[in-house]
C-alpha positions in Angstrom: 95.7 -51.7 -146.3 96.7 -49.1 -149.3 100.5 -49.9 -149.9 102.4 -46.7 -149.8 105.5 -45.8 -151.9 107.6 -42.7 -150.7 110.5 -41.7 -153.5 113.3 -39.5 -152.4 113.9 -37.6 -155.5 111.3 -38.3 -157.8 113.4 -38.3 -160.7 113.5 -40.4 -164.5 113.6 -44.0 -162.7 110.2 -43.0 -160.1 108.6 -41.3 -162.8 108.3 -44.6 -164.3 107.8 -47.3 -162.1 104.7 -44.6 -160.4 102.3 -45.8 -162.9 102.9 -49.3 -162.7 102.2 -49.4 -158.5 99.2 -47.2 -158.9 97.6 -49.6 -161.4 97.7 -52.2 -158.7 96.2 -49.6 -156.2 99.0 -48.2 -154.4 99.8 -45.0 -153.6 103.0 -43.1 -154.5 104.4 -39.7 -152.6 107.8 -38.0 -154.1 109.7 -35.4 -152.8 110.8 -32.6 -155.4 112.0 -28.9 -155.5 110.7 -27.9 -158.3 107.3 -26.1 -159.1 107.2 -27.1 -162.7 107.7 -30.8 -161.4 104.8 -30.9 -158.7 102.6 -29.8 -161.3 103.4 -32.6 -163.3 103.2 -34.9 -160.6 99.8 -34.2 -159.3 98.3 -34.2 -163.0 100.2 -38.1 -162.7 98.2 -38.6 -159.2 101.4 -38.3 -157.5 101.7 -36.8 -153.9 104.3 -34.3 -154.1 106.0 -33.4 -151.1 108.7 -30.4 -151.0 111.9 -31.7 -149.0 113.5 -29.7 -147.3 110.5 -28.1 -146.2 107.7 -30.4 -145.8 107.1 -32.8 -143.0 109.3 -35.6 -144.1 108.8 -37.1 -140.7 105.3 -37.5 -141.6 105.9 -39.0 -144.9 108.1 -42.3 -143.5 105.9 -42.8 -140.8 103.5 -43.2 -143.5 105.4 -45.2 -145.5 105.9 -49.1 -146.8 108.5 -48.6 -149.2 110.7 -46.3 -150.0 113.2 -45.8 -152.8 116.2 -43.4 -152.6 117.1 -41.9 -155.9 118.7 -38.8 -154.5 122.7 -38.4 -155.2 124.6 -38.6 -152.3 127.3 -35.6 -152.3 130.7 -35.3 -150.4 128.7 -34.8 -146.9 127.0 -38.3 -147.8 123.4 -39.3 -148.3 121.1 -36.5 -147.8 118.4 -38.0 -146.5 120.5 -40.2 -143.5 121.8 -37.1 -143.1 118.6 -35.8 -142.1 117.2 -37.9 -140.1 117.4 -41.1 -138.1 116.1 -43.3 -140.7 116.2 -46.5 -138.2 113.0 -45.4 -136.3 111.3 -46.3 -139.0 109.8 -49.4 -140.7 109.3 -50.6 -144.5 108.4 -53.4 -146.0 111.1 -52.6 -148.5 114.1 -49.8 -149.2 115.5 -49.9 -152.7 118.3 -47.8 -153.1 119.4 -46.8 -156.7 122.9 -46.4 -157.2 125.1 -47.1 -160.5 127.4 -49.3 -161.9 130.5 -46.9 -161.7 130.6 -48.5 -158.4 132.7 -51.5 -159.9 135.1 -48.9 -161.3 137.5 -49.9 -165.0 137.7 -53.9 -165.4 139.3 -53.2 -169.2 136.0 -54.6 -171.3 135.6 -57.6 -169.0 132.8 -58.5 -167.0 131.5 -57.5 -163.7 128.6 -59.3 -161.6 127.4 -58.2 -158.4 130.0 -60.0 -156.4 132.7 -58.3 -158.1 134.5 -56.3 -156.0 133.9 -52.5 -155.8 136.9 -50.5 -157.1 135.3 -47.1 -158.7 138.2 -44.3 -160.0 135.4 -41.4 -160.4 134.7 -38.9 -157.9 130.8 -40.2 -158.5 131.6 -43.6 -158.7 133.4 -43.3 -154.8 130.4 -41.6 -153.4 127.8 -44.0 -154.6 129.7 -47.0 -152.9 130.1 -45.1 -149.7 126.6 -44.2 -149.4 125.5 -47.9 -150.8 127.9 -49.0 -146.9 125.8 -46.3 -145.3 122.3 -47.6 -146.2 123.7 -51.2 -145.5 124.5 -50.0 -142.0 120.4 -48.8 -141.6 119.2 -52.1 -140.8 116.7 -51.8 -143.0 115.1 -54.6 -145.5 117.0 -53.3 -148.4 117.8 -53.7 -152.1 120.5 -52.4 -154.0 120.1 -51.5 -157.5 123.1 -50.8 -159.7 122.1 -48.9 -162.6 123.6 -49.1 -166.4 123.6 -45.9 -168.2 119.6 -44.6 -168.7 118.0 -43.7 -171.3 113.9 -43.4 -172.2 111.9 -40.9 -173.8 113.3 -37.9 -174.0 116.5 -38.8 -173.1 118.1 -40.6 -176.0 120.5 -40.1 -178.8 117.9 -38.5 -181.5 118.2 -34.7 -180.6 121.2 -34.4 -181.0 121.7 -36.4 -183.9 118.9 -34.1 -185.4 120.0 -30.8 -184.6 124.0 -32.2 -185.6 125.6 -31.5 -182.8 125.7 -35.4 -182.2 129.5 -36.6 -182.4 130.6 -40.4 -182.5 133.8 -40.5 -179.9 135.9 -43.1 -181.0 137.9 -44.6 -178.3 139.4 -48.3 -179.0 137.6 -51.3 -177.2 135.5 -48.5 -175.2 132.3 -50.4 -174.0 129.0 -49.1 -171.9 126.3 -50.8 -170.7 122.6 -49.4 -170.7 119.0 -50.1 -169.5 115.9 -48.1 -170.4 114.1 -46.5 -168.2 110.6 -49.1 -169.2 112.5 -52.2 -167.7 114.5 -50.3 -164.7 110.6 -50.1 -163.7 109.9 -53.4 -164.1 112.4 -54.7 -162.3 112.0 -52.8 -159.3 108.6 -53.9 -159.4 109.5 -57.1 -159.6 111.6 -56.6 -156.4 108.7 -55.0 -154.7 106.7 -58.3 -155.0 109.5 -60.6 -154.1 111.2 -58.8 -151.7 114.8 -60.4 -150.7 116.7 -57.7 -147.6 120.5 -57.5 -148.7 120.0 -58.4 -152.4 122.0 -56.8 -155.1 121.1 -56.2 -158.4 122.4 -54.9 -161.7 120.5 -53.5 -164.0 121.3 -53.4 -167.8 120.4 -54.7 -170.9 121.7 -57.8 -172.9 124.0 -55.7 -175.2 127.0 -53.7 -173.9 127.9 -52.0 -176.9 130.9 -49.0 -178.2 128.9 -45.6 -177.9 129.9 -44.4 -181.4 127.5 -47.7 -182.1 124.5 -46.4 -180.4 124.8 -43.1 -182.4 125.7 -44.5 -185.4 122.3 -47.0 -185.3 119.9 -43.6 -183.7 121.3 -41.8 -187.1 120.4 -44.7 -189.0 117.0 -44.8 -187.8 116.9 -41.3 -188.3 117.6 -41.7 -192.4 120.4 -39.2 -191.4 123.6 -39.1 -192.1 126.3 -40.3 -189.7 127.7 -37.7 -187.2 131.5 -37.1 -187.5 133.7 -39.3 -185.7 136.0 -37.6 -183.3 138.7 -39.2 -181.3 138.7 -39.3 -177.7 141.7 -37.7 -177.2 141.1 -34.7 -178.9 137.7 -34.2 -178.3 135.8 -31.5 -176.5 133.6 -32.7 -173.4 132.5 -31.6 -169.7 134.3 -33.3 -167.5 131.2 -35.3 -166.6 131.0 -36.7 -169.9 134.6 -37.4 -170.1 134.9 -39.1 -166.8 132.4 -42.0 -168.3 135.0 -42.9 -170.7 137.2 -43.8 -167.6 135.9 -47.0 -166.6 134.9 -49.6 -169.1 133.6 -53.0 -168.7 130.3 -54.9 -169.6 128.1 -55.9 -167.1 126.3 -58.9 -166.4 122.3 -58.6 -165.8 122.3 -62.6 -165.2 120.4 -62.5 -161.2 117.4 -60.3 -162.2 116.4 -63.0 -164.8 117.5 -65.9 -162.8 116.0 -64.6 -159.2 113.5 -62.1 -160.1 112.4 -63.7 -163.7 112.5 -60.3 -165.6 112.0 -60.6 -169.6 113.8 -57.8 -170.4 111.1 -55.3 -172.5 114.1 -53.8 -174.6 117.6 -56.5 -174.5 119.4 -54.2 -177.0 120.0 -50.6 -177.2 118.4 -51.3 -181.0 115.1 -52.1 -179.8 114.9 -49.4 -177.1 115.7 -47.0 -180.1 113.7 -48.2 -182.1 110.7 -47.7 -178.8 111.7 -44.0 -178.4 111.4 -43.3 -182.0 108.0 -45.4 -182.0 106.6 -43.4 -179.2 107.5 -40.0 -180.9 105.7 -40.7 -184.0 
């Protein structure tokens, strides 16, 4: 029987780990909104399915695994929200959610049994909707995601175009994972499936973010942007509210229990792929 992956929200992470199923024959439905983005998606040999709109119903029935990318918002998770998800059966659920969860630990480290204390507004509904899913009764898998980046999203535009800044705020850490192993590691779920396990997912290298820019501008043969201090900086409140909470995190149980060789361990190397790729 074809094994059948439905994403709700077929966003950066689903865009990636799509190829990697259908390879091995499955086949992969995403819901979207966007026009521009089912066009993309069929020309991938993605189903696309419009939600709201479309017969979601339909879709689950259909379904063996499912992965839930979509934000929650202050109402909770839109899709629970929707529907009664427990009628239905999977072989697997992995739910993507983020490491804000853990909230500010000062630099230190966090593993998944550290307990959840987020400060962000984003942070609090993540963990809320993480108890919701846990209350489905479904087989599922939570993943708790570093910050992303991949091609296309990266440092080197902005560093081009120099409106790239190096914020400069004292022992500020951030952990990241790119985009090419967040695929392989949910793969590597999907074929050694464990209901109730929690993962993080980052790379080896928590690192300052002026140090990320600073190496992308190196790559680059450009000069270094400008630092600015945080205090005095300009930023959207979303960017400014992921200098709240620092901490490195520990990427320790998808080695040890799902045996992933991390394709890109430092944020150097994953540069050093996005830059590869664009030439």
């Amino acid at each position: 029987m074809t094994k059948k992956l439905l994403c709700i929200g077929y966003g950066f992470s689903a865009r990636a780990l799509a190829p990697l199923l259908m390879q091995q024959g499955w086949a992969v439905t995403g819901t979207t909104r966007s026009a521009m983005r089912t066009e993309q998606m069929q020309a991938d040999g993605v189903a696309a399915l419009h939600w709201p709109g479309d017969d979601l119903h339909r879709a689950l029935s259909k379904a063996t695994h499912l992965l839930i990318s979509a934000a929650p918002t202050a109402n909770g998770d839109p899709l629970l929200n929707a529907i009664p998800i427990k009628q239905y059966e999977f072989d697997w659920v992995g739910y993507l959610s983020t490491t804000g969860v853990y909230g500010n630990h000062n630099g230190d480290w966090v593993d998944e049994a550290t307990v959840l204390n987020p400060t962000t507004e984003r942070g609090k509904l993540r963990k809320s909707a993480e108890r919701a899913w846990e209350n489905s009764n479904l087989p599922l898998h939570i993943f708790r995601l570093a910050g992303i980046y991949g091609p296309g999203r990266g440092p080197f535009s902005k560093v081009r175009n120099g409106t790239a800044r190096r914020i400069i705020k004292a022992d500020q850490m951030f952990s990241r994972i790119h985009v090419d192993d967040i695929a392989q590691i949910l793969a590597a779920s999907i074929h050694a499936p464990r209901p109730g396990a929690i993962y993080n997912l980052c790379d080896d290298d928590p690192a300052p973010p002026q140090d990320v820019i600073s190496h992308a501008a190196t790559l680059l043969g450009l000069p270094l942007p400008p630092m600015v201090d945080f205090e005095i900086a300009e930023m959207t409140p979303m960017a400014k509210s992921f200098y709240a909470e620092n901490k490195r995190v520990s990427n320790d149980l998808i080695k040890s229990e799902l045996g992933v060789k991390l394709l890109y361990p430092t944020y150097k190397s994953g540069l050093q792929n996005l830059l590869d790729r664009e030439n």
